[in-house]
C-alpha positions as CSV (number, residue, x, y, z in Angstrom):
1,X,16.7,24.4,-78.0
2,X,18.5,26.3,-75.1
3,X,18.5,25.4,-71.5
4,X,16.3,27.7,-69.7
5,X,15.8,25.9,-66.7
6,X,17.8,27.6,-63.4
7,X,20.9,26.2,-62.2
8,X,20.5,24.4,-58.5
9,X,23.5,25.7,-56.7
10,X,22.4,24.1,-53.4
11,X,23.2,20.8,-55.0
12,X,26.8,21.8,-56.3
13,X,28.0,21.3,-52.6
14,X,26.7,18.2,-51.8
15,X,28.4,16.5,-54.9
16,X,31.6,17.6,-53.5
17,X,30.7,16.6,-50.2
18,X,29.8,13.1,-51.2
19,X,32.7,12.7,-53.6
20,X,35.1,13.5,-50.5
21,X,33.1,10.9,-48.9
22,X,34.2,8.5,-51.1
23,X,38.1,9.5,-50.9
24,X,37.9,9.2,-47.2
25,X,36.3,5.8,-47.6
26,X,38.9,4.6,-50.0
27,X,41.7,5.2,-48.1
28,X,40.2,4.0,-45.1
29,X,40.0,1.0,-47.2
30,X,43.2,0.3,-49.2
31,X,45.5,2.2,-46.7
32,X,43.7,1.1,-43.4
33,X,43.5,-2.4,-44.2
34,X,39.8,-2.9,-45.0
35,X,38.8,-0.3,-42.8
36,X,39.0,0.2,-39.2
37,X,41.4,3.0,-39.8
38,X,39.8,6.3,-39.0
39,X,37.0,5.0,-37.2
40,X,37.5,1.6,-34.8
41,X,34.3,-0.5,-36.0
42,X,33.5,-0.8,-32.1
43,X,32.7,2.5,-31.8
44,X,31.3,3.5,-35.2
45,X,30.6,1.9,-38.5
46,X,30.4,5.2,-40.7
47,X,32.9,4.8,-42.9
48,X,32.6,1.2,-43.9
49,X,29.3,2.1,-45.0
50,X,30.4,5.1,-47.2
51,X,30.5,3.2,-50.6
52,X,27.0,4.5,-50.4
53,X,28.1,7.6,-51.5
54,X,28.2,6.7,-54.9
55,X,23.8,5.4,-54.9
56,X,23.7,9.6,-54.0
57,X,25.6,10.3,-56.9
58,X,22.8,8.3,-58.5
59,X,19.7,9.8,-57.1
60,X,20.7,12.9,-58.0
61,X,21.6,12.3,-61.6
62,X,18.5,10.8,-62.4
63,X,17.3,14.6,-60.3
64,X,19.0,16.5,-62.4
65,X,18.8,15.1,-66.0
66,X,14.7,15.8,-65.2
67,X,15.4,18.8,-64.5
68,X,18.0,19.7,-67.1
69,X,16.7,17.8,-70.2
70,X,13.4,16.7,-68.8
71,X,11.5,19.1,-71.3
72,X,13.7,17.7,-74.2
73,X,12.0,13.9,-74.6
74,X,8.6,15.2,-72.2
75,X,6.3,14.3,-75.8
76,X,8.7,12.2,-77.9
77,X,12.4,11.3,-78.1
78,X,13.4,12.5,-81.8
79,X,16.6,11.6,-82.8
80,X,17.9,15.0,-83.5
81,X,17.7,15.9,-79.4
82,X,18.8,12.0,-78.6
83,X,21.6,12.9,-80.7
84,X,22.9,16.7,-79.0
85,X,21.7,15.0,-75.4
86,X,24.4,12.1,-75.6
87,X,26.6,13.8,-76.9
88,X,26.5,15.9,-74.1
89,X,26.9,13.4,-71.7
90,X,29.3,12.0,-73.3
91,X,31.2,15.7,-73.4
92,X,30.6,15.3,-69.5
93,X,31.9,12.1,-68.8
94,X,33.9,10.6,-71.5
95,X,37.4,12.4,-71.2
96,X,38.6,12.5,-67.8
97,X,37.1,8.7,-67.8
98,X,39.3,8.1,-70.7
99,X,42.5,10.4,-69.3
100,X,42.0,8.8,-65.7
101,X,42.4,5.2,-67.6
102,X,45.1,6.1,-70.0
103,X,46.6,7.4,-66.8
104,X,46.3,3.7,-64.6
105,X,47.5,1.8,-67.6
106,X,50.4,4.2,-68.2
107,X,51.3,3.7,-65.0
108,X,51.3,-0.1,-65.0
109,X,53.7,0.0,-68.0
110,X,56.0,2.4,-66.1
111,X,56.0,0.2,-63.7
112,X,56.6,-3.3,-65.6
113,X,59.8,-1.2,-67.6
114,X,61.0,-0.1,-64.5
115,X,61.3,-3.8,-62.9
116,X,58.8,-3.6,-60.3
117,X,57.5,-6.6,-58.8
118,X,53.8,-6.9,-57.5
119,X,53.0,-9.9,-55.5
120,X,49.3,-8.7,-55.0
121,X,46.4,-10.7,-56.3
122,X,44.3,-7.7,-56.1
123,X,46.4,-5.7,-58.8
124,X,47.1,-8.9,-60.9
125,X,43.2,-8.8,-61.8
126,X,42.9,-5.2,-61.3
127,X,45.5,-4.7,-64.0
128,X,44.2,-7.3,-66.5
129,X,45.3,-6.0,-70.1
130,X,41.8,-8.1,-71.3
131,X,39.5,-5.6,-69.7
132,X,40.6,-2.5,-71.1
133,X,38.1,-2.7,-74.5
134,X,35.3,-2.9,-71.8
135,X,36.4,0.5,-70.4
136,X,36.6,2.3,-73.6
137,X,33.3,0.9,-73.9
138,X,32.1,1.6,-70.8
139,X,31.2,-1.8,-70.4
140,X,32.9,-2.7,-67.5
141,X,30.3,-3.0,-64.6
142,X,27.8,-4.5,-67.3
143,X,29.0,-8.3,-65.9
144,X,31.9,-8.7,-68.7
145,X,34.6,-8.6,-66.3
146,X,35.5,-10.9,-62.9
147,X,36.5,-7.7,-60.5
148,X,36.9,-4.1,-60.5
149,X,39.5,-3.2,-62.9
150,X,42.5,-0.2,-64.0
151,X,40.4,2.9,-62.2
152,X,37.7,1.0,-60.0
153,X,35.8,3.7,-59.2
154,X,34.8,4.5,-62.9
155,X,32.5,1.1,-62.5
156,X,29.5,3.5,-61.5
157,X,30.4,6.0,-64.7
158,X,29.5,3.0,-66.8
159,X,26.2,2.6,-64.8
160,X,25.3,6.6,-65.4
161,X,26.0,6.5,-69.2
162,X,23.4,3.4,-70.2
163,X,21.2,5.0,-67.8
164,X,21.5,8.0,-69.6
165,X,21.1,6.3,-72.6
166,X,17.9,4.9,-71.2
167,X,16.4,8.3,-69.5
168,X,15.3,10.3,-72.6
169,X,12.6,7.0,-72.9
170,X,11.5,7.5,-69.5
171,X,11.0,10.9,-69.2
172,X,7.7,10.7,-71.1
173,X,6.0,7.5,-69.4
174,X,7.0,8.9,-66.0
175,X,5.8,12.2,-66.6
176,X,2.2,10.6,-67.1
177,X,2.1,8.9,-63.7
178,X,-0.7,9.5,-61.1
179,X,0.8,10.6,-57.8
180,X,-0.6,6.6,-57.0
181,X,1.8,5.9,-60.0
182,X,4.7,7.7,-58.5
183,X,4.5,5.7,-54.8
184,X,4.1,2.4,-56.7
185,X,7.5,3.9,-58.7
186,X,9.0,4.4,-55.3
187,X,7.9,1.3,-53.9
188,X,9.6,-0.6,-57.1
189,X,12.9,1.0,-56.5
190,X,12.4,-0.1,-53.0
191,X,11.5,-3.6,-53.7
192,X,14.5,-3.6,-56.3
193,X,16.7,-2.6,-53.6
194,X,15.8,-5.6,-51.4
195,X,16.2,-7.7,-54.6
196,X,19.8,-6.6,-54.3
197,X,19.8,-7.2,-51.0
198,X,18.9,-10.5,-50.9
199,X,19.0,-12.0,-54.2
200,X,21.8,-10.4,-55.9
201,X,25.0,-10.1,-53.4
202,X,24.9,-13.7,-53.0
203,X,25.4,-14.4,-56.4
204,X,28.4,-11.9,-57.5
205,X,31.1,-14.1,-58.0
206,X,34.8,-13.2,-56.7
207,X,38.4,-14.7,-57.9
208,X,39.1,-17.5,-55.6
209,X,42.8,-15.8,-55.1
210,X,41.0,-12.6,-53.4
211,X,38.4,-14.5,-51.9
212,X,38.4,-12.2,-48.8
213,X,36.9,-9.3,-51.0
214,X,33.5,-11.0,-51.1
215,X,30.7,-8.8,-49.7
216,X,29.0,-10.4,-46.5
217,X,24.9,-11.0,-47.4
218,X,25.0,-10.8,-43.6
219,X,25.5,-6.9,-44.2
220,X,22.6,-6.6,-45.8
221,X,23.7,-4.5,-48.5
222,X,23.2,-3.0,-51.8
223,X,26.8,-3.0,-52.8
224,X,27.6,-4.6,-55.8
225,X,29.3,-2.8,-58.4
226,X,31.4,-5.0,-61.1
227,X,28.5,-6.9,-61.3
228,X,24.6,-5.9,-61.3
229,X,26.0,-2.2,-60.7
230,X,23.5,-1.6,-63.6
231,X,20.7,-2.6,-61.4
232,X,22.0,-0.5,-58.7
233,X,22.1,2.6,-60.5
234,X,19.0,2.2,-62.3
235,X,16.5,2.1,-59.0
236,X,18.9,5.1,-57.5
237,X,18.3,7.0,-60.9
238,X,14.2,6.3,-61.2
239,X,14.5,7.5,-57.3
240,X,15.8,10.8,-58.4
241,X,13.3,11.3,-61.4
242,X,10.0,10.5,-59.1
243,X,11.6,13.1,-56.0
244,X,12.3,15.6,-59.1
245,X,8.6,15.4,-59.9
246,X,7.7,16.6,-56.4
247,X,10.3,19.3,-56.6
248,X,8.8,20.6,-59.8
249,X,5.3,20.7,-58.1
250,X,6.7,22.4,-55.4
251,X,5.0,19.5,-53.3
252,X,6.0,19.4,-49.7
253,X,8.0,22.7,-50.1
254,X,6.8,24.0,-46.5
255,X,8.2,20.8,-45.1
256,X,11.4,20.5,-46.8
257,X,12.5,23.8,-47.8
258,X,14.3,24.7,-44.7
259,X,17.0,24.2,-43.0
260,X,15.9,22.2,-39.7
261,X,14.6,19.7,-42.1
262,X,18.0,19.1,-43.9
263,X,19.9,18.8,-40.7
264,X,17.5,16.2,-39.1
265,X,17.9,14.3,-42.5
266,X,21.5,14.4,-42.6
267,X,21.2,13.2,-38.8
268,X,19.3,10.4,-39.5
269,X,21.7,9.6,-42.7
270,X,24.5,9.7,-40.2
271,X,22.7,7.5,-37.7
272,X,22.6,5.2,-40.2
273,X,25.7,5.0,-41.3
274,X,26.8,4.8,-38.1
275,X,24.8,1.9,-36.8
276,X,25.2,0.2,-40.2
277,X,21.1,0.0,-40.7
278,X,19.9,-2.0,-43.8
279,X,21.1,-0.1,-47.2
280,X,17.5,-0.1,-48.4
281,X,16.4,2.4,-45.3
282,X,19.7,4.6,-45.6
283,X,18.9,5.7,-49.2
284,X,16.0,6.6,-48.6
285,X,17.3,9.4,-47.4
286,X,19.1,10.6,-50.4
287,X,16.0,11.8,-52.1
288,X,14.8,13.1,-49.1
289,X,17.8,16.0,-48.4
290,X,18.0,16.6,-52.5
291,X,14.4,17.7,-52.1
292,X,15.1,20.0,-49.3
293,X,18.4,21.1,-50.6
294,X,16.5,21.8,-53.9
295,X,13.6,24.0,-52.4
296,X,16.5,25.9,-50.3
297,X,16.0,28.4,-47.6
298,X,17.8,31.7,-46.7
299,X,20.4,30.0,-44.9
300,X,20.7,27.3,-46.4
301,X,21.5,29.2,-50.2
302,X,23.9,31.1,-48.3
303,X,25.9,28.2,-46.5
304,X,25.9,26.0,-49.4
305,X,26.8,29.7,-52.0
306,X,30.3,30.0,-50.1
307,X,32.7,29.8,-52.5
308,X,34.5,26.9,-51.1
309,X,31.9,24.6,-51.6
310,X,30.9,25.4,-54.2
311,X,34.4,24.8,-56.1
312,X,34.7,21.6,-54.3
313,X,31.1,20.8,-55.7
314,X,32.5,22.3,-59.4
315,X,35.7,19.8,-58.8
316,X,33.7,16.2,-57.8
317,X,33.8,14.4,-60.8
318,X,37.4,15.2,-60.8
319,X,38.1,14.5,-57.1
320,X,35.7,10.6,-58.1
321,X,37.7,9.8,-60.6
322,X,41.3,10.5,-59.7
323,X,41.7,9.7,-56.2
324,X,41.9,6.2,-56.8
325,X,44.7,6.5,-59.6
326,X,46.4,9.0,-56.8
327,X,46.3,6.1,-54.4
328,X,47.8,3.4,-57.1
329,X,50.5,5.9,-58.0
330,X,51.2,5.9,-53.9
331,X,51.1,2.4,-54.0
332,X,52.9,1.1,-57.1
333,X,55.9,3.5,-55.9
334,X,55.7,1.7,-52.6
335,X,55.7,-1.7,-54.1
336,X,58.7,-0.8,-56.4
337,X,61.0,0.6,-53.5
338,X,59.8,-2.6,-51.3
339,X,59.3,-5.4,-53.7
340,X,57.6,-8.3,-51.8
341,X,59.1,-11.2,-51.1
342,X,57.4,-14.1,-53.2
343,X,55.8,-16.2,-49.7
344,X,53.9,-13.1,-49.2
345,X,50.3,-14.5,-48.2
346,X,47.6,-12.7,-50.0
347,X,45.5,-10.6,-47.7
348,X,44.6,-6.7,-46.8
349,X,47.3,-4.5,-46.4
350,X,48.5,-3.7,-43.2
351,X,46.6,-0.8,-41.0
352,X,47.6,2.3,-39.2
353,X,46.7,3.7,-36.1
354,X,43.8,6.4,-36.1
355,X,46.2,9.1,-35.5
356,X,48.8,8.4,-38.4
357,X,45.5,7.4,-40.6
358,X,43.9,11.1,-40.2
359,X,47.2,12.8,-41.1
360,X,47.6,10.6,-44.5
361,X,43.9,10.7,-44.9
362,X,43.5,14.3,-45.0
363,X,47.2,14.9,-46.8
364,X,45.8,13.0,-49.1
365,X,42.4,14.4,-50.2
366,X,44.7,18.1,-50.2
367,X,47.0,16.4,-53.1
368,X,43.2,15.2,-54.7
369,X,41.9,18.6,-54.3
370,X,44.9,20.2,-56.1
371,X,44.9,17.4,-59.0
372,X,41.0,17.6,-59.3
373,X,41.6,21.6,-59.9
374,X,44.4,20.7,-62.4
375,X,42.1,18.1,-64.5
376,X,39.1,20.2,-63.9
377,X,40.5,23.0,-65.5
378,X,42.6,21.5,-68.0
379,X,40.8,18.6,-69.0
380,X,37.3,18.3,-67.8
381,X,36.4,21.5,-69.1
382,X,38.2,22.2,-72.4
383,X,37.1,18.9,-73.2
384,X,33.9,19.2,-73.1
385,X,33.5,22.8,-74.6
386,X,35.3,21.1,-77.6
387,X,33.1,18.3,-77.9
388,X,29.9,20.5,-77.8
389,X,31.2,23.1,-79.7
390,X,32.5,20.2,-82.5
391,X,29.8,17.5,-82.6
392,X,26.9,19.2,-80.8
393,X,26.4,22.1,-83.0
394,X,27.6,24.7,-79.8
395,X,24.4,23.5,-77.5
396,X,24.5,24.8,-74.1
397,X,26.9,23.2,-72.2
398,X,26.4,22.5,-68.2
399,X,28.2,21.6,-65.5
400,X,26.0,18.8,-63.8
């Protein structure tokens, strides 16, 4: 079977967009202290709420596996198309996961040889030797392990691949809904957010030593990750396969398909960040803007066509996966040049001022971009021609 189905290019952008995102809210994070680095929470809460960043990533994969294998399991799932589809995915997401790990424990032993000395509680459990079958397994946001672990953000790539293992069942009972079916599809994803909400982040545990990580209920938030990330990623990912269903109806295209109607949605995604409104409202618009982005306008293909983007949108998986071992490198070097002293109390790091946190911030995502061209090139790609080429019989390969 080939893959006939056109390639989205207004979505390539907005990968890279969202996977920045995330860099920017990781250093905010680790290098400003727990945030309150490049914005002051008085005057805006945007970047404390950009861990939502990652539910986009999951709207749109369950968007785009519709639309790229959707027509594989639309009758049946036989087990030779089961069989070239995850291996696919796993061409997709298996090696830099696996490079990006051998990379964080590599560095851990560099740093035990060389005499460092970490006094923080936070690496001590990030860095547990225990949890590293888990990641090979991509097991590790499945509830096996107490924290996030070796490269954290790889906690949502083990969401996506039992999802994926999950889609090629859906396809079929989801492409028989009634448009009735479809709201009371949304509705669940909605209802399974405020389960989240209100249910689940008061349950996820945290090591007593790092107590201070704990997510607030308060927040009301969707952000678990370590634990329950499954759920998370599963009512993101049905999200994305009911808006795909519209798209390939060409529902609502008069609406969407321009581009007033993406910028009022990105407004009211940015109002919501900013004022810190409920998660379950602020996804809501993820689906929303693919939609829109999908159906396209004039200006809209050629903003989002620009080169630029669309390398940066070629590069995000890289730029997910290897900012955070970028910013352990950055810190382990700092902790061996300045070993702690060993009455350090455990807390957040120390924070910048806004100033002196813009200039490392965006130093910083330049040294990602260059790395995420490097293992994008070198790895990401070669990889997964190899793997297709080798187990999958040479089926098409694609870049989503």
């Amino acid at each position: 079977m080939n893959n006939s189905t056109p390639y989205l290019a207004n979505l390539t952008p907005l990968r890279g967009i969202a996977a920045l995102l995330t860099v920017m809210f990781h250093v905010d994070l680790m290098v400003g202290g727990g945030g309150n680095m490049l914005l002051k929470f008085k005057d805006s809460m945007l970047f404390t709420r950009m861990y939502l960043m990652v539910d986009f990533f999951f709207v749109l994969s369950g968007f785009i596996m519709y639309h790229v294998y959707g027509q594989w399991f639309a009758e049946s799932v036989h087990k030779k198309d089961f069989k070239r589809f995850t291996i696919a995915r796993f061409a997709r997401v298996y090696p830099l996961h696996f490079v990006t790990l051998l990379y964080c424990v590599l560095l851990q032993l560099v740093f035990i040889a060389a005499g460092g000395i970490d006094m923080n509680p936070m690496n001590a459990i990030s860095n547990d030797w225990a949890t590293i079958p888990s990641h090979l397994l991509l097991l590790h946001s499945m509830n096996v392990n107490e924290w996030f672990t070796w490269n954290n953000a790889s906690w949502s790539i083990s969401t996506e691949w039992w999802m994926y293992m999950l889609f090629p069942f859906l396809v079929k009972l989801f492409s028989k809904l009634s448009s009735w079916g479809r709201l009371l599809m949304i509705a669940g994803c909605v209802g399974g957010y405020l389960l989240i909400t209100f249910v689940i982040v008061p349950i996820v545990t945290v090591p007593e030593s790092i107590a201070f990580t704990k997510v607030n209920p308060a927040d009301l938030t969707i952000n678990v990750s370590y634990q329950y990330g499954f759920l998370r990623c599963l009512f993101g990912f049905v999200l994305g396969m009911m808006v795909y269903q519209y798209y390939s109806e060409n529902k609502g295209k008069r609406l969407f398909g321009n581009g007033y109607t993406f910028l009022v949605l990105t407004l009211g995604l940015g109002l919501c960040l900013h004022f810190a409104v409920p998660d379950v409202f602020t996804v809501l618009f993820f689906p929303l803007m693919l939609l829109s982005a999908a159906y396209g306008s004039t200006n809209m293909d050629k903003f989002f066509g620009t080169v630029p983007l669309q390398r940066i949108g070629d590069w995000s998986f890289s730029i997910y996966l290897v900012h955070q071992p970028l910013l352990y490198t950055a810190y382990t070097i700092m902790a061996y040049l300045n070993p702690p002293t060993p009455n350090a109390s455990a807390g957040p790091p120390p924070s910048y001022d806004m100033l002196t946190g813009w200039v490392i911030c965006l130093v910083f995502i330049g040294i990602t971009l260059l790395v995420s061209w490097f293992t994008y090139n070198f790895v990401e790609v070669p990889a997964r021609q190899w793997i297709n080429a080798r187990f999958g019989k040479k089926t098409f390969v694609v870049s989503h």
